[in-house]
N, C-alpha and C positions, 0 to 999 in steps of 0.2 A: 721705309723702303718703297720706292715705283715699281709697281709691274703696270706693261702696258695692257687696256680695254681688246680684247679679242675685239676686230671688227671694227676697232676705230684706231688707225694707225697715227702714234706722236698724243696719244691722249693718253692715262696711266691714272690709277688708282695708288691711294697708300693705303695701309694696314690702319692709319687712322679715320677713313673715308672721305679724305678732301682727294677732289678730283682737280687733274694738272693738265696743260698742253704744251707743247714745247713746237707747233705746228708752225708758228710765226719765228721758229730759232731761236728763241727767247721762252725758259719755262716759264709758265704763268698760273696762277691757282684759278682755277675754273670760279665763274659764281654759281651759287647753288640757290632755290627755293622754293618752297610751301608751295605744295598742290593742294587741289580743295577737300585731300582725304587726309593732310598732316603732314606727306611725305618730302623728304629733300628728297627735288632734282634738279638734270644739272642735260644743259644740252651739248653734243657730243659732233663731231661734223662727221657724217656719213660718207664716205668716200664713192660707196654703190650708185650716190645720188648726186649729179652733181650741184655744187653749190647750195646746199639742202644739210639744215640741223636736224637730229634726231633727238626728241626729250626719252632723256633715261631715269631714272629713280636712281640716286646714290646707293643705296644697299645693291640694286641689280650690277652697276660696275664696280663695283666692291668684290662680290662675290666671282664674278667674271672674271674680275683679274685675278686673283690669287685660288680660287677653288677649282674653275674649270665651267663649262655651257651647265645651264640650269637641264637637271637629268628631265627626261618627259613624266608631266604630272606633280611637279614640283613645285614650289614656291618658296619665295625669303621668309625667314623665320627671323621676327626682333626677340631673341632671347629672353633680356630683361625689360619685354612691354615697351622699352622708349622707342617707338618710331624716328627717333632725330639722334639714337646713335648708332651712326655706321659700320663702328669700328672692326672688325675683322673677328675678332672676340666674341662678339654680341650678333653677329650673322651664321645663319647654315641656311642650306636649301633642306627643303623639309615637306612631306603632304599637305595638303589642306586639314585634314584633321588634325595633326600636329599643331598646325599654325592656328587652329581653333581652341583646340585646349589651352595651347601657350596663351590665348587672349582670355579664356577663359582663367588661369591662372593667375595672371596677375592682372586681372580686374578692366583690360584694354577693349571687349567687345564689344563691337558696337550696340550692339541692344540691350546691352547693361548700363550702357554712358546715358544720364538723363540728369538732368539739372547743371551745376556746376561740374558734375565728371565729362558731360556732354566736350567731344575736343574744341569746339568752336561758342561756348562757352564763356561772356564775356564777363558775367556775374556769377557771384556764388550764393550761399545758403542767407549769411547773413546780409546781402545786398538785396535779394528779395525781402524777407523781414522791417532790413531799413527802409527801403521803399513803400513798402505796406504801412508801417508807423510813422512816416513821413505823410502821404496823404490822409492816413487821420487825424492829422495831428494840426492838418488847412494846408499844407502845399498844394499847388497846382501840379497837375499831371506833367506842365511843361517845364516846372522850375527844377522837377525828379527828374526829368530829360536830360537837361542839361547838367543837372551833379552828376551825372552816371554816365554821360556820354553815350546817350542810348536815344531812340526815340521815343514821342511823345505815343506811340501810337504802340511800342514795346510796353511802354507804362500801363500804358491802357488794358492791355492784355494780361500784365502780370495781376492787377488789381480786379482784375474782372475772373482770373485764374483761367483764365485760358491756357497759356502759359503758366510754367511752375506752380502747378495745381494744387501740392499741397500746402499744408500752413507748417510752418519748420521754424515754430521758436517761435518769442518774443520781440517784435524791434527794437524797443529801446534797451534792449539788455546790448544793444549790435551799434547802438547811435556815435556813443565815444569810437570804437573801433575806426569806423566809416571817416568820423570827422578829424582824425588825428594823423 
């Protein structure tokens, strides 16, 4: 089902969080993308302004359309911890403490996320390990660069621990994994 974005007239949200225009007569699925905190957005044409986009976050016209204005002091609530699902379901408006605990629940806060939980994250547990057993093993720092599509200068850190501090495991017990 479409309900139209309060505030942006010929644009409309579904209960499954893709955002539509029908602005050009022709409906269209909005595109959506990754801000630098995880979230879909999706930008909206402002009518107040003219000829001027406004970026919105897919959960805020989600909830827009079908709940009503975000009450004062309030904020989107991701239910089930996934920031990329929108769906009507998985949104409330909610306090900041709420929206603390719920990240506190299912393990999404940010000052919890470090290593592979971290969201921007491009390595896991055993990709450090294998990188770690790979340079002892006589790679070069740049030859680990390039199997991992990381830089040389990432290598440098992980092996120095500057980066992923601890030691988590064995590498070669993680070598087959990596190479298969």
């Amino acid at each position: 089902m479409l309900k139209e974005i309060p505030g942006f007239p010929g644009q409309y949200a579904t209960e499954d969080g893709l955002i539509y225009s029908d602005r050009s007569g022709e409906l269209r699925l909005k595109p959506q993308r990754l801000d630098t905190k995880g979230y879909l957005r999706v930008n909206l044409r402002d009518d107040s302004v003219p000829a001027k986009d406004k970026q919105l976050n897919v959960h805020t016209c989600v909830l827009l359309a079908f709940v009503g204005p975000k009450p004062e002091g309030m904020e989107c609530r991701h239910l089930n911890g996934n920031c990329h699902d929108n769906r009507l379901e998985n949104l409330k408006w909610g306090t900041h403490q709420e929206n603390m605990q719920d990240q506190i629940r299912h393990g999404t806060l940010a000052a919890l996320r470090h290593g592979e939980n971290h969201i921007k994250s491009k390595l896991n547990n055993k990709s450090i390990n294998t990188i770690r057993w790979l340079r002892d093993d006589g790679c070069s720092q740049k030859e680990i660069a390039t199997m991992f599509s990381i830089t040389q200068r990432h290598v440098s850190d992980i092996l120095r621990y500057e980066t992923w501090k601890k030691d988590i495991g064995v590498g070669p017990l993680y070598l087959q994994d990596f190479l298969s």
